[in-house]
C-alpha positions as CSV (number, residue, x, y, z in Angstrom):
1,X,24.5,-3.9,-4.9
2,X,22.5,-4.3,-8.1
3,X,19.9,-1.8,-8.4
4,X,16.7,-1.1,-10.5
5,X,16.2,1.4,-13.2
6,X,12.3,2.3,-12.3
7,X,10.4,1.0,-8.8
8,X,6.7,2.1,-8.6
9,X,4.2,1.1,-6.5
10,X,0.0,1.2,-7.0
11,X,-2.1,1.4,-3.6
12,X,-4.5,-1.1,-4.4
13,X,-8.4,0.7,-5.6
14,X,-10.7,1.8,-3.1
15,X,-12.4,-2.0,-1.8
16,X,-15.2,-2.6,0.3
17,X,-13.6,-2.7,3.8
18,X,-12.0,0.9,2.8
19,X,-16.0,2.2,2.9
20,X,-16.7,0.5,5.6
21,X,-14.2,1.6,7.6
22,X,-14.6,5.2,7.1
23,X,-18.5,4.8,8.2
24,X,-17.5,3.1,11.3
25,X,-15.4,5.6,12.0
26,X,-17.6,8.3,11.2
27,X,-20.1,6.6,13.0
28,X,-18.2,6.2,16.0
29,X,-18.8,2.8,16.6
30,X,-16.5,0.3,17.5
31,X,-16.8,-2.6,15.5
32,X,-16.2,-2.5,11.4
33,X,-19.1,-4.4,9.4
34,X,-16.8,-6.3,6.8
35,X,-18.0,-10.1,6.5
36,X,-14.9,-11.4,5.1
37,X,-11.3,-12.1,6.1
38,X,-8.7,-9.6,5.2
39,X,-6.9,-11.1,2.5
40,X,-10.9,-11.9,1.0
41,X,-11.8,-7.5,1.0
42,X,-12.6,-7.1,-2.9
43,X,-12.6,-3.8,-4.9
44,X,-15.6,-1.8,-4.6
45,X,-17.3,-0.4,-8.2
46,X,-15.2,3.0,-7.8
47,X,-11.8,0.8,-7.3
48,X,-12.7,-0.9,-10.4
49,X,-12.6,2.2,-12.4
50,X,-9.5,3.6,-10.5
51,X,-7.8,0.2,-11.4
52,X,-9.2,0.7,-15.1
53,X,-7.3,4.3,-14.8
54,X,-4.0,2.9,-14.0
55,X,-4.3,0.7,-17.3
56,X,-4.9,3.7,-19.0
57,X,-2.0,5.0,-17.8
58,X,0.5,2.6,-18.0
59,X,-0.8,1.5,-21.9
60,X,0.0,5.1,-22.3
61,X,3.9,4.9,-21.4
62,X,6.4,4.6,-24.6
63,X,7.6,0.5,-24.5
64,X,10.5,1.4,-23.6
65,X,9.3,3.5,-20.3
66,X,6.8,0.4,-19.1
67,X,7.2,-2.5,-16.4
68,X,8.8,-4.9,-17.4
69,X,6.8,-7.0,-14.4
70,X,4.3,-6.5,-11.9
71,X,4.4,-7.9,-8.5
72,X,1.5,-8.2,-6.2
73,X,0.1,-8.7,-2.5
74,X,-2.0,-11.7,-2.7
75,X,-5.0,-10.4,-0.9
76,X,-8.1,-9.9,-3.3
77,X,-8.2,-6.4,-3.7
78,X,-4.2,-5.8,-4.7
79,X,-5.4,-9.0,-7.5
80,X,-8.1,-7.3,-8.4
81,X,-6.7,-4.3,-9.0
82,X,-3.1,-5.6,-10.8
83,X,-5.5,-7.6,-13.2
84,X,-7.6,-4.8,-14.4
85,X,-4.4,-2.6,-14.7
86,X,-2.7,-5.1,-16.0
87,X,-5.5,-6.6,-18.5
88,X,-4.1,-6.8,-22.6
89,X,-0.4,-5.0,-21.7
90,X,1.6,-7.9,-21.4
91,X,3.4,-7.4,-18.6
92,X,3.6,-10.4,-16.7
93,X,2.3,-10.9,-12.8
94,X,3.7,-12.3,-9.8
95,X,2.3,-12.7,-6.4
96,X,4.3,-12.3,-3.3
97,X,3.1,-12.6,0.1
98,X,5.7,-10.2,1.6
99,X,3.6,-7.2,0.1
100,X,1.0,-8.2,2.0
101,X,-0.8,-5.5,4.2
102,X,0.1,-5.3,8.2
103,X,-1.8,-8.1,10.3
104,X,-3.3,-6.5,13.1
105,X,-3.7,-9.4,15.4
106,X,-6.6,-8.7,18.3
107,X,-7.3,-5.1,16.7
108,X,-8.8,-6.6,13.2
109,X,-12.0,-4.8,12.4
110,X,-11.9,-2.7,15.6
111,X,-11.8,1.5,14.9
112,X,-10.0,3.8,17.0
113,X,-13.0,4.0,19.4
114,X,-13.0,0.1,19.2
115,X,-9.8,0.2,20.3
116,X,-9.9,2.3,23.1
117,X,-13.4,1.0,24.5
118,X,-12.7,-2.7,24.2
119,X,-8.8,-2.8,24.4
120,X,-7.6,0.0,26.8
121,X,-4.5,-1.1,28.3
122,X,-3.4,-1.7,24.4
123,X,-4.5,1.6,23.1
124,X,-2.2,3.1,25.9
125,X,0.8,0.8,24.7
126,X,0.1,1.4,21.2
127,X,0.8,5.4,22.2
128,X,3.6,4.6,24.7
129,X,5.5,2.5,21.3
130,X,4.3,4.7,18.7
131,X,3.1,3.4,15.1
132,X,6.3,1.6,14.1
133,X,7.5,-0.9,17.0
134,X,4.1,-1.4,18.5
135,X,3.0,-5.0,17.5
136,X,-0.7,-5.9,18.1
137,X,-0.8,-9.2,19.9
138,X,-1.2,-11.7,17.3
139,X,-0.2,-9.0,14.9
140,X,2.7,-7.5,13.2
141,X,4.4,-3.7,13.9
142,X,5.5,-1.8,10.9
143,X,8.9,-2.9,11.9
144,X,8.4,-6.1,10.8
145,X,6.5,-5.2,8.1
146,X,9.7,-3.5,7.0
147,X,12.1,-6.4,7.4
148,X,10.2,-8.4,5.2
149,X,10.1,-6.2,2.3
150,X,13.4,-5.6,2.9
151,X,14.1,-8.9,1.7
152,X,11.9,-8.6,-1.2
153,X,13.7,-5.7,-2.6
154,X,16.4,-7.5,-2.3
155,X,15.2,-10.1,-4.3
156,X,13.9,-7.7,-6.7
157,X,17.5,-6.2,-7.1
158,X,19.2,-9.4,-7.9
159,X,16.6,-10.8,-10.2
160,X,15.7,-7.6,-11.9
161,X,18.8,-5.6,-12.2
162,X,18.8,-2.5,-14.6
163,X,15.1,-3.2,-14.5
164,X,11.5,-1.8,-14.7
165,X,9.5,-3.0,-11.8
166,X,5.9,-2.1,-10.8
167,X,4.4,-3.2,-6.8
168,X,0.8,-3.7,-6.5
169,X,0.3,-3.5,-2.5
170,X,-1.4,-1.8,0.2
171,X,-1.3,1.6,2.3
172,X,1.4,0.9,4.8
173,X,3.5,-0.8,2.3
174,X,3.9,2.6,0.4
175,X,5.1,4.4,3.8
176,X,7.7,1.4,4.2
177,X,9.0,1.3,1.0
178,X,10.0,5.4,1.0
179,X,11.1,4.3,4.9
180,X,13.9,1.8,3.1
181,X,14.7,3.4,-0.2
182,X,15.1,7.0,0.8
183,X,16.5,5.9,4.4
184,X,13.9,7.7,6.4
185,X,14.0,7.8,10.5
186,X,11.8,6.5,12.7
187,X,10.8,10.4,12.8
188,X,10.7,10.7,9.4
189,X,8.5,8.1,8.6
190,X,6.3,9.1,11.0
191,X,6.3,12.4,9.7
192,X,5.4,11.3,6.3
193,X,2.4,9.5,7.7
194,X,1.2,12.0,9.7
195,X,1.1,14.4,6.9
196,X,-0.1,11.6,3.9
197,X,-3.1,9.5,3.5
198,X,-2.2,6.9,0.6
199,X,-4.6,7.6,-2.1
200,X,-6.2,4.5,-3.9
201,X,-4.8,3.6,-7.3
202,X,-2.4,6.3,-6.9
203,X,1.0,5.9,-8.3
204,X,4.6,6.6,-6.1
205,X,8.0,5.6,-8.2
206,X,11.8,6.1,-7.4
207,X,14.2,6.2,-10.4
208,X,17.9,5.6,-10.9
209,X,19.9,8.4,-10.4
210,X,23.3,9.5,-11.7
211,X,24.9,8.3,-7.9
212,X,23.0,5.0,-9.1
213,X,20.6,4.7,-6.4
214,X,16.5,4.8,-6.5
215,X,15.1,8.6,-5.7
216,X,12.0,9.4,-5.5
217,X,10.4,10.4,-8.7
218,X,6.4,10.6,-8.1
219,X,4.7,10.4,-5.0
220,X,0.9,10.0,-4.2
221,X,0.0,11.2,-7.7
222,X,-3.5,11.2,-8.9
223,X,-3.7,12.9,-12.1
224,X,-4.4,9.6,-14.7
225,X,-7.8,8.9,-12.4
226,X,-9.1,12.6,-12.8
227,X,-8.2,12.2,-16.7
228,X,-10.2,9.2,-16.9
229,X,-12.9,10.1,-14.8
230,X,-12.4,8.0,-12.1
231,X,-13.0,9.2,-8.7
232,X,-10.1,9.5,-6.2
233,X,-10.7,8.3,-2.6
234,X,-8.6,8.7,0.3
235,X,-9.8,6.0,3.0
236,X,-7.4,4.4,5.6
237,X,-7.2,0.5,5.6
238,X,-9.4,-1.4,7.8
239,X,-8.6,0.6,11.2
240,X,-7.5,4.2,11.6
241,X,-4.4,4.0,14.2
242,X,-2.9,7.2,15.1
243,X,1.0,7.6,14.5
């Protein structure tokens, strides 16, 4: 199969339902306060200047080392962010709803105590499945959030072959991503989560190697925000699940 030269991904910059979230939860309520739909969450003032950071960065790469597209999740806050990152580099933008972030179904906007209080006899399935085939009613599990970006990096491959591609997504897709490139278990996926909150704005990449497939080059990394002053944040999505 084709492969890319570069793949990275950007978490999208810290957005309003990321603050909310951690206050419910450090609240210990069990409802999250955020007014709009998902895919409507918009960057907060600090993901604007994380997003602002990444332009930084990536104005900063020799031509030859820059994307030579950016694909992003349609929700608001991945836009939002691949616009301000993207803003005078001419690097052109595409949307694609398969990098869109996990649908949770009947947990939206509930927290962990949420879950347990309100939902019970799903709190104990979600424990008895674990994190990647438990599906929320009305919801997806991570293993269908991994077929579906299975097929777009297979579209990515044949389209963009010997290429330089850059994702704009969300937390889980970051996990999934290192799940199919690097071939990871069940185990060690979970094992990465576990051990790894997705930083906002931060950057993960996989290059081509000498065998000609993608390694991983960067993950998590942080560095261009602190050199730009921009504050890095670490807040789950819109509910904390445990793995």
């Amino acid at each position: 199969m084709a492969e890319l030269e570069w793949l990275g991904i950007v978490r999208h910059g810290e957005s309003t339902g990321n603050v909310a979230a951690a206050q419910a939860e450090n609240d210990g309520v069990e409802l999250i306060d955020i007014p709009e739909r998902d895919a409507d969450v918009p960057l907060s003032p600090t993901g604007r200047e994380q997003a602002a950071a990444v332009r930084h960065w990536l104005a900063d790469q020799p031509a030859g080392q820059r994307p030579e597209v950016a694909v992003a999740s349609p929700y608001l806050r991945t836009m939002q962010t691949a616009e301000l990152a993207l803003d005078g580099l001419d690097i052109p933008l595409l949307r694609d709803e398969r990098l869109r972030d996990r649908e949770l179904g009947i947990l939206d906007l509930l927290t962990t105590h949420g879950v347990q209080t309100r939902l019970p006899t799903e709190a104990v399935r979600r424990q008895r499945l674990g994190k990647f085939y438990y599906r929320p009613p009305g919801g997806e599990s991570w293993a269908d959030m991994a077929l579906r970006l299975r097929s777009l990096l297979g579209d990515l491959r044949r389209d963009h072959e010997d290429g330089r591609v850059l994702l704009i997504g969300h937390e889980a897709v970051v996990f999934l991503l290192r799940y199919l490139l690097e071939n990871l278990t069940e185990a060690g996926l979970n094992e990465v989560a576990r051990d790894n909150t997705i930083s906002n704005c931060s950057i993960t990449s996989w290059r081509r190697g000498a065998d000609g497939t993608l390694s991983l080059a960067d993950f998590n990394r942080v560095d261009h925000l602190r050199r730009e002053g921009a504050t890095p944040t670490q807040e789950e999505e819109v509910h904390a699940e445990p793995v």
